[in-house]
Each structure stands twice: as C-alpha cells, then as structure tokens.
C-alpha positions as CSV (number, residue, x, y, z in Angstrom):
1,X,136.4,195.5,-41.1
2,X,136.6,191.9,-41.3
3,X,136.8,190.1,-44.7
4,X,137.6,186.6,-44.1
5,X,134.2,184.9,-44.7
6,X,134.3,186.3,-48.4
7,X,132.2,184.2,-51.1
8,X,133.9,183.1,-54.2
9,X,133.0,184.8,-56.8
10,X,130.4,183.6,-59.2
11,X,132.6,182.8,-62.1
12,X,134.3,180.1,-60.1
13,X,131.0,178.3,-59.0
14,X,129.9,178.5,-62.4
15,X,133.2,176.8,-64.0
16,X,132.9,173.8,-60.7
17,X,129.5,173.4,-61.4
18,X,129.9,172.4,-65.4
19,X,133.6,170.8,-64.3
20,X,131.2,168.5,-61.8
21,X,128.5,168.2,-64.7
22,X,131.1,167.1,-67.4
23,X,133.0,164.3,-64.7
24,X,129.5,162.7,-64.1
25,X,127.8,163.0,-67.9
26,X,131.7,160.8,-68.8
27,X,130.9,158.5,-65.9
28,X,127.3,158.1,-66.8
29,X,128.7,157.2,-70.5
30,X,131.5,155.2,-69.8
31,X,128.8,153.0,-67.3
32,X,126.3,152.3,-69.8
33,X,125.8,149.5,-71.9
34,X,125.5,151.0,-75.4
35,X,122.7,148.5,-77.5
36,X,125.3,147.2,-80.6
37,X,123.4,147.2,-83.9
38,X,122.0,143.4,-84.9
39,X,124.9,142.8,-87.8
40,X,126.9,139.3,-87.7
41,X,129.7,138.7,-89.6
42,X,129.2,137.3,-92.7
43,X,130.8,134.1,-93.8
44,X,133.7,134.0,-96.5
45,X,132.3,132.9,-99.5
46,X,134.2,133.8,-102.5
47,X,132.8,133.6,-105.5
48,X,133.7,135.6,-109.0
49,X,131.0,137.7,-109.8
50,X,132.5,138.4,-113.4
51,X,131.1,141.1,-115.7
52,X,128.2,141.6,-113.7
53,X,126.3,144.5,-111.4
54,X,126.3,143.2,-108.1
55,X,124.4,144.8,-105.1
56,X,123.6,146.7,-103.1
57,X,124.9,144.3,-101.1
58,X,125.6,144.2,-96.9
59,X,128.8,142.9,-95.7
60,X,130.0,142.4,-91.6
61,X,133.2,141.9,-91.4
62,X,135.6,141.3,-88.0
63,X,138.4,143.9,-88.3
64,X,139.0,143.7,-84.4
65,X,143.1,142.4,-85.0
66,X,145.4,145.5,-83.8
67,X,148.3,144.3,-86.1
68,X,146.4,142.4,-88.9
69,X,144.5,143.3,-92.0
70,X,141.2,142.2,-93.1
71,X,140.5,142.0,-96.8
72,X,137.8,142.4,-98.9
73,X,137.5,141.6,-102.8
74,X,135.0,143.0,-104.7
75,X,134.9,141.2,-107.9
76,X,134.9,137.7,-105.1
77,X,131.8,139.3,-103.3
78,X,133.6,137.9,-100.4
79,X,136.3,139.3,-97.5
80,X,139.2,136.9,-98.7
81,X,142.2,135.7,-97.0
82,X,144.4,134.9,-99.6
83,X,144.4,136.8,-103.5
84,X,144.0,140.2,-104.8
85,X,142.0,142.4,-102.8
86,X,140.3,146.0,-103.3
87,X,140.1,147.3,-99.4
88,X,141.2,146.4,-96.5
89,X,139.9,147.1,-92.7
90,X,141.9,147.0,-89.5
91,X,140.3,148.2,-86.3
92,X,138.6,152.1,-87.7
93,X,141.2,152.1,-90.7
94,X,140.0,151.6,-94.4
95,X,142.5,151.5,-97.3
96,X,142.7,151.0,-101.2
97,X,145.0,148.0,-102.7
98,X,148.0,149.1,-104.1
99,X,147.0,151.0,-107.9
100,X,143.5,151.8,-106.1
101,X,141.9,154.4,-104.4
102,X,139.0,156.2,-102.8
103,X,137.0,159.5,-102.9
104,X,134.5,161.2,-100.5
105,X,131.9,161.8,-102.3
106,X,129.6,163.5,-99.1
107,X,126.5,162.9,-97.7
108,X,124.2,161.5,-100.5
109,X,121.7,159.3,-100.3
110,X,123.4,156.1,-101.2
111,X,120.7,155.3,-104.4
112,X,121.5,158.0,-105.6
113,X,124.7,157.5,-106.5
114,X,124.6,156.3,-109.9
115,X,127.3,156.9,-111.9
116,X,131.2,157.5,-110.1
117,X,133.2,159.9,-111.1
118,X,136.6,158.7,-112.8
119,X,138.9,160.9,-111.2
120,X,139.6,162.3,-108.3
121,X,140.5,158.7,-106.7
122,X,143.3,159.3,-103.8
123,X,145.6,156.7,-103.2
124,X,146.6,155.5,-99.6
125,X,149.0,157.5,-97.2
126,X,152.6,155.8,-96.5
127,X,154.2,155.5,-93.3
128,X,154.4,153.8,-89.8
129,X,149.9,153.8,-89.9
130,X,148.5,153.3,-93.1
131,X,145.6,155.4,-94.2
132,X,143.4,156.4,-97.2
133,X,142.4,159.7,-97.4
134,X,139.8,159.5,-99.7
135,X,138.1,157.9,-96.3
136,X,139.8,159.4,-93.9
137,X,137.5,159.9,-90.7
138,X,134.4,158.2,-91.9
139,X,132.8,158.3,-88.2
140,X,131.8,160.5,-85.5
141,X,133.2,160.1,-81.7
142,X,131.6,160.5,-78.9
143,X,133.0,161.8,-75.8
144,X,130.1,161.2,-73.6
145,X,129.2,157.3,-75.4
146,X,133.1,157.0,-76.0
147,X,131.3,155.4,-79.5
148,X,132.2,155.6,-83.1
149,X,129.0,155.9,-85.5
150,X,129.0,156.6,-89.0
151,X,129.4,160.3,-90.7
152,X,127.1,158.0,-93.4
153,X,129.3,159.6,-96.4
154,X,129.3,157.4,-99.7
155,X,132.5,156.5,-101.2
156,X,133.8,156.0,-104.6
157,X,136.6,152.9,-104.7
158,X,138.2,152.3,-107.8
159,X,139.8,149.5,-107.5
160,X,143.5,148.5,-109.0
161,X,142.2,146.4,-112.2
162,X,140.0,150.0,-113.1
163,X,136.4,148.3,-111.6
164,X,134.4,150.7,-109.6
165,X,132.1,150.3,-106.7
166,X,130.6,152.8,-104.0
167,X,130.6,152.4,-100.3
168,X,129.1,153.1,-97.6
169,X,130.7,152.5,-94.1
170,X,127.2,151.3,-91.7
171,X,128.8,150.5,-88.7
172,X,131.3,150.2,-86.3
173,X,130.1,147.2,-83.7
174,X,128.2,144.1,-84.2
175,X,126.3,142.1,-80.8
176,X,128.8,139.1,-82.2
177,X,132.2,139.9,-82.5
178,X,131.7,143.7,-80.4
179,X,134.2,146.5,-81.3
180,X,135.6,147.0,-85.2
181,X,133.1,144.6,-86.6
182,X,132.8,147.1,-89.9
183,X,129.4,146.4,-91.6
184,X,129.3,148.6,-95.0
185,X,127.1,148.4,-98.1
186,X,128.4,148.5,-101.4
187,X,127.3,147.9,-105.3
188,X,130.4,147.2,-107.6
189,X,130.5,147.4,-111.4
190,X,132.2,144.2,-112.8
191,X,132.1,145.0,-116.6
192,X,134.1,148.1,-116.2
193,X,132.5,151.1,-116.6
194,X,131.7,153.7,-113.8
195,X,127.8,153.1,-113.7
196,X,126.5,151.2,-110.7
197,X,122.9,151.5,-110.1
198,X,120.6,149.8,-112.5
C-alpha cells in the first residue's frame, strides 16, 4: 500500500503557521509609522537655582550622538555643555557624575515620592560602555514596534556635592529631533537635605 501522498503532521503546520504569523506581525511593525510623543528639546539655559526646591520640572534633551555625552546639571536647571554636571545621557544610557549615583526606587507614583532615601545610591559601572545600575534598563522594547517606552520607575540621584533629586525617565523620541531625544521629569533639592516635594 501506497504512502507517498502522506500529510505532514499537524505539529509542523501548527509551528509554519505562527513562523508565518510572527514574519508578517515584524513586517507590519517595522512598516509603520509609530506617532512620537509632542516633546521638543528644550533650550540651554543655565541658571543657578541655589538653595532652593525646584520642580517638578520637564526637560527634552537630544542625546542622539553615538560617541558623545549629553549633560545635565541640576543645581543649573539646565543640560550644560561645559561645568560640573549630575547625569549624563547618550543614546538609551543614563549615568551619575563621578561621586554620584542612582537608585531604583520602582514603580511609584512620581508625587509620591517625597523624601529619598540616603543610601543605597549605586555608582556607575567601568569599562568599554559606561552604565549606571541604579538605572539600568529603564525602558521596555518592543519586538513587534522595534520601540523603547518607559518602564516609568522613579529614580533617586544623589548627586556628587550630596544634593538630591528624583527622576523619572518620560520618553525615548521626540517629533523634533526623532530617536534618543530623552524627556524626563525631575524635582531637585538645592538646600541639601533629602526632602523634595513641598
């Protein structure tokens, strides 16, 4: 008896079938036009802020440059280009000046946060990348969007003169400047202490 027009067996269909889904759902992502949030950068304008509470505050900054960091000074209110600074962003990469650091402190609503903690603060990571991490991962990727978006944890900075501030990284893209335009919110304590809500 003749065997030759055998079926395949299910199994096989089955695993085609979702390798055929999974092909098309990465087309179908990769093809679309993803709508980037309405943040522009904002303009350097540094200015000492002193003793003072400042935020919460929004800041969009371009951190596009593969080999170059941007810097952003808390106590200037103000990315800066020149002068200390407390964190610095290149492309998805966050990290502490030198004699600061960062801790996770989860998914909290951001107005909640209060009061930081005053240990715990990790310093960055050496060697041939650079990373911090107290941030570490701070976003989600999608496979299907091939998109970063926010894990929305808040962040504890401390920075390397002993100020505090908490962070919150918004978002990755901006309709301006496109990929690794970081927009975060923030409210830094300028007289010292580790309260920084009202």
């Amino acid at each position: 008896m003749s065997r030759g027009g055998a079926r395949p067996p299910i199994l096989v269909l089955v695993m085609g079938g979702a390798f055929a889904l999974l092909v098309i759902s990465l087309l179908v992502g990769s093809l679309t036009q993803p709508e980037l949030p309405p943040y522009t950068p904002t303009a350097l304008a540094p200015l000492r802020v002193g003793d003072s509470l400042v935020g919460p505050a929004t800041y969009t900054l371009d951190a596009s440059a593969t080999e170059q960091w941007r810097y952003f000074d808390f106590a200037r209110n103000s990315a800066v280009d020149s002068g200390p600074w407390d964190l610095a962003f290149r492309r998805f990469h966050v990290i502490a000046a030198a004699g600061g650091g960062i801790v996770d402190l989860g998914v909290v609503p951001f107005d909640s946060v209060r009061e930081l903690p005053v240990g715990g603060y990790l310093p960055n990571s050496p060697g041939p990348d650079t990373t911090n991490p107290g941030v570490g991962k701070w976003y989600d990727y999608s496979m299907l969007s091939h998109l970063l978006t926010s894990r929305h944890h808040v962040y504890g900075v401390r920075t390397a003169t002993g100020r505090y501030a908490k962070l919150e990284l918004l978002a990755y893209y901006c309709r301006e400047a496109g990929t690794a335009c970081i927009t975060f919110r923030y409210a830094y304590q300028g007289n010292g202490t580790a309260r920084v809500a009202r």
